[in-house]
C-alpha positions as CSV (number, residue, x, y, z in Angstrom):
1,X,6.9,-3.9,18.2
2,X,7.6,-5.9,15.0
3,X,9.1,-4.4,11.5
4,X,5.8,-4.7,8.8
5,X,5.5,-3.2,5.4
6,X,2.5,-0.6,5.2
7,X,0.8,-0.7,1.4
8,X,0.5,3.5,0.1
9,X,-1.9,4.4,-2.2
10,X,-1.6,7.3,-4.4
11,X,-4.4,9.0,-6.8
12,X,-2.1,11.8,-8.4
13,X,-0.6,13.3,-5.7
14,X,-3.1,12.9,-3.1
15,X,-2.5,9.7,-0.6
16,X,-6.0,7.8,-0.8
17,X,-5.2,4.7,1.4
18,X,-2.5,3.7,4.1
19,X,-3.8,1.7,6.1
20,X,-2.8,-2.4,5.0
21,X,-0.1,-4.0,7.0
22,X,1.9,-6.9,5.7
23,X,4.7,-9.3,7.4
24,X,6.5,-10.1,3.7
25,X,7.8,-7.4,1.5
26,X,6.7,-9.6,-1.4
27,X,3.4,-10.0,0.0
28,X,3.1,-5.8,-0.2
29,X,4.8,-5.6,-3.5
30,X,2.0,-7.9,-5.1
31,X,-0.6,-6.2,-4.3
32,X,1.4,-2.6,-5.2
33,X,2.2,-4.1,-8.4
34,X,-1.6,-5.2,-9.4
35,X,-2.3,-1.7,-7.9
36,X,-0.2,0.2,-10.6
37,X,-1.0,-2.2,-13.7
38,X,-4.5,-0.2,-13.2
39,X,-5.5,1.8,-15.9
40,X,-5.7,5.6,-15.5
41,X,-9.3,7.4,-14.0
42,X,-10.8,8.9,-16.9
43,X,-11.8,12.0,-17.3
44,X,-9.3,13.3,-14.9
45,X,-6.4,11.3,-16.7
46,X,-4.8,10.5,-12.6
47,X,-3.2,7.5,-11.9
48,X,-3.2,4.7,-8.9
49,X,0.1,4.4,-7.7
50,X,1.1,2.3,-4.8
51,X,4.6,1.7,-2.8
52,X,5.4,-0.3,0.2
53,X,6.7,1.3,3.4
54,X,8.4,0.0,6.3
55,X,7.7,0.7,9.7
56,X,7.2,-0.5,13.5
57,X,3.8,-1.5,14.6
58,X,2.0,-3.1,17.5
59,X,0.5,-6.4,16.3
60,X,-2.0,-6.2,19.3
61,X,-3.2,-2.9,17.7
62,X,-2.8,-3.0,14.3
63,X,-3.9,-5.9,11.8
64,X,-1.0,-7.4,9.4
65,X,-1.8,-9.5,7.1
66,X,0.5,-12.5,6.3
């Protein structure tokens, strides 16, 4: 088991994506960051919003991304 960073993906409220792995923080805060500067879904007026996560994973089962 190794420590990685899991990418969250909000729409709203709902959780649309959780499933990118990363070995930096920084790497995962990059791609949360461009995530956010996204500009709202019209008509519904909801907004991406993404945070970073750490956890334990496998790295023979799950894909992390440098």
């Amino acid at each position: 088991m190794i420590t990685a960073f899991l990418l969250v993906v909000y729409l709203g409220n709902a959780k649309i994506s959780a499933s990118t792995y990363f070995y930096d923080i920084d790497r995962c805060k990059y791609f949360a960051e461009r995530i956010n500067r996204q500009p709202r879904i019209p008509p519904r007026r909801e907004k991406y919003i993404a945070v970073c996560e750490i956890k334990q994973v496998n790295p023979g089962k799950t894909k992390v991304y440098m």
